[in-house]
Each structure stands twice: as C-alpha cells, then as structure tokens.
C-alpha positions in Angstrom: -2.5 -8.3 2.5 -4.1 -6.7 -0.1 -4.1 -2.9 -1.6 -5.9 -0.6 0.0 -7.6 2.7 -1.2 -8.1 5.9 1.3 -10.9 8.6 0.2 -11.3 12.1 2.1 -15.3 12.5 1.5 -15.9 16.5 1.6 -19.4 15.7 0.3 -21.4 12.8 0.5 -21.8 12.6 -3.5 -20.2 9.6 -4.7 -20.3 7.5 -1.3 -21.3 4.4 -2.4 -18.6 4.7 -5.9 -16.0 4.0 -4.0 -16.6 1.2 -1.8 -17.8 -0.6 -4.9 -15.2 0.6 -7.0 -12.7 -0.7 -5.1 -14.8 -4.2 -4.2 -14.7 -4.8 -8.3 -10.9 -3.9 -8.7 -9.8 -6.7 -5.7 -8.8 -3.5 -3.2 -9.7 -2.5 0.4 -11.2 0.9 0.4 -11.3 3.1 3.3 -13.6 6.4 3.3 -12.9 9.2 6.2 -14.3 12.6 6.7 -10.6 14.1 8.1 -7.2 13.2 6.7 -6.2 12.4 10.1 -8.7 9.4 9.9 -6.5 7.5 7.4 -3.4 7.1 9.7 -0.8 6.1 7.9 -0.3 7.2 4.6 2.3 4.8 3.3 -0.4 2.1 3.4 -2.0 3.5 0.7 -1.8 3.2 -3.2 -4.1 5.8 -3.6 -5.7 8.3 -1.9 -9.1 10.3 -3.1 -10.5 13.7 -2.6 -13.8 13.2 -2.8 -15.5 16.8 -3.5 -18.6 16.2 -5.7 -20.6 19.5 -5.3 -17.6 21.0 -2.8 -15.0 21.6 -5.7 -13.7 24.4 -4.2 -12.8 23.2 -1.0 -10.7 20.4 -2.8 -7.1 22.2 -3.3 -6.5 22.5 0.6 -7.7 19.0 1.5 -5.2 17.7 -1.2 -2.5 20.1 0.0 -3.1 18.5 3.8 -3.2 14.7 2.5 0.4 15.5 0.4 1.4 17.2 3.7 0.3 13.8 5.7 2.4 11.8 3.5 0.4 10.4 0.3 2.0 9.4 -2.7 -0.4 9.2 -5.3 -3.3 11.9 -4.5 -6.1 12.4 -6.8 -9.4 14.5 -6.9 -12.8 13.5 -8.0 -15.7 16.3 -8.5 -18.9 16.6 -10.3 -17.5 20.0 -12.0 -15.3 19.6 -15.0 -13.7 23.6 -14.2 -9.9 23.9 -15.2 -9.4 26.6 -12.8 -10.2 23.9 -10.5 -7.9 21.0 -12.1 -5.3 23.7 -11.7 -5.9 24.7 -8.5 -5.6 20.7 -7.6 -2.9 20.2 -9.5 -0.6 23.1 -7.6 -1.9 21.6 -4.3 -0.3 18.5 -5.3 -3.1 15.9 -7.2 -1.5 13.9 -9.7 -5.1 13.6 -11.2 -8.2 15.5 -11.3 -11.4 14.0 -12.4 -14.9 15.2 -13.1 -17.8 12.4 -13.0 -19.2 10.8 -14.4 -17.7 11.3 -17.5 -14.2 10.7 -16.4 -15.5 7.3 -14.7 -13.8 4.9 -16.8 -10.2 6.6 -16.8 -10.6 6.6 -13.2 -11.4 3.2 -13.1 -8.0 2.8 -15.3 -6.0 5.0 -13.2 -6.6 3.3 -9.9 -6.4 -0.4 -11.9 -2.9 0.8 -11.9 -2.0 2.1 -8.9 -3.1 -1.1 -7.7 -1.5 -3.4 -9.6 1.6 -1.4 -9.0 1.0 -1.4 -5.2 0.3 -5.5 -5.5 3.4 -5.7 -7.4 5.4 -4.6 -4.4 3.6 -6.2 -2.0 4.6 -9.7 -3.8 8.1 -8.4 -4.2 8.4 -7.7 -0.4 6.5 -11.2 0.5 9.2 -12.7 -1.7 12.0 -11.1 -0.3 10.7 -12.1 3.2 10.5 -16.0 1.6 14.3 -15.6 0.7 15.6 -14.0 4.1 13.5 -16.9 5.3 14.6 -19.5 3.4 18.5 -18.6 3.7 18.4 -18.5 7.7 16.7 -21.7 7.4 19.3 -23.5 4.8 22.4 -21.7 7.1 20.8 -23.1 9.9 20.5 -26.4 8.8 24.0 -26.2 7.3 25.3 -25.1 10.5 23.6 -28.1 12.1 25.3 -30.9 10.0 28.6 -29.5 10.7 28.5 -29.3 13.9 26.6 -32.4 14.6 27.6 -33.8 17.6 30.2 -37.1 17.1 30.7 -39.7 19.7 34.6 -40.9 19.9 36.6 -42.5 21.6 39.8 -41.2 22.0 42.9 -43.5 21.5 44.3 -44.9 24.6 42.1 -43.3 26.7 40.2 -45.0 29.6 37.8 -43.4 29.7 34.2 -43.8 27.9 33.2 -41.9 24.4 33.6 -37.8 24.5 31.2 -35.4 22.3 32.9 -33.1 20.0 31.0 -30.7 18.1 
C-alpha cells in the first residue's frame, strides 16, 4: 500500500500538478471536486485545496475537509495575499502556498508528509509480521507439546492408547 494524496480542485488551475506531482514523489494522488468525494480521511497524508484563481473560496473548503477528518490540510493558490494565508490558516491549513513560486517548498512539504505516512505504514506491516509470526511460533510450540504419543500402558491388554 502506498501513500496517497487527496486534492479538493475549486478551479481547474493546477490540474495536471498534482497528478504528476505525486507520480514523481512515489504517491497515489486523488483529485475530487467535493470533500465528500475523498471518503475517508484517515487514508490520507495530505490533503490539498486546490483554489488557483478561486482564493477566496478556499477558507470554507479547508474548514469542511478539517471538519471531514484531515490531518494535514494545506492550500495552494495562484495569489500570494496574507489576508488570504490568514484566512486559511484560521480555517485550519497547516500551510498556504502561492504558485508557482512556492513550488519547490511544496514539493518539500508533501516529500514529508509522505515519507512520514510510509513510515507508519511499514511500522503497521511490521507489527502485523510480528502478531503473525508469534501465533505462528505459539502454534507450533503448542503442537510439539501436545504431539500425540503412542503407549502402551503397563499390564494392560489392551493395544497402544493416544495421550496428548
């Protein structure tokens, strides 16, 4: 399973950054005109407002992704406005950024969410390994121990009993 990156795309600007973007940093990338698209939210290291020439209409789509359940929201506009990186901050974005300019810190900011989000995915896959591994040795413990004998009991008649 690999990381995957939601964008909300209030504009079309930018549509084919992101798909690429994500192709060149080893992510799946998923881009959705509503929030309610995504699903759910937990599956994503990042999620994207997309709002190149829409600024303004980018605070209450970040407020309704953080309501939805992302963790990491960010905002990426054509407009490098403060009232607007303000605005988008109080909603909830951890980051705003204006492109092109801000291109190669985004580029850096989602190279870390994902290499965060991988690093928990290999920690989960490992812990799944171990709870794996220890049914699998208890199991096989438990099968040597009670491996089934053949015995004959002393003085009986009769013919070899199985005792576990």
């Amino acid at each position: 399973m690999e990381p995957k990156i939601g964008v909300v795309a209030a504009s079309p600007s930018f549509g084919k950054l992101w798909p690429s973007l994500a192709d060149e940093l080893g992510a799946a990338c998923e881009v959705v005109a509503d929030v309610a698209e995504l699903g759910p939210l937990a599956a994503y290291c990042a999620v994207i407002v997309s709002a190149g020439g829409v600024e303004e209409d980018a605070a209450p789509l970040v407020e309704a992704v953080v309501a939805a359940g992302a963790s990491a929201v960010a905002v990426a506009g054509a407009s490098a406005d403060h009232r607007l990186a303000v605005a988008c901050a109080r909603a909830g974005a951890r980051e705003v950024f204006a492109l092109p300019a801000d291109a190669e810190v985004l580029r850096a900011w989602l190279s870390g969410r994902i290499d965060a989000a991988r690093g928990r995915l290999r920690a989960e896959a490992r812990a799944r390994a171990d709870r794996s591994a220890t049914i699998s040795r208890t199991s096989w413990a438990r099968a040597r121990t009670c491996r089934p004998r053949w015995s004959v009991p002393r003085g009986s008649s009769r013919g070899p009993t199985r005792r576990c």
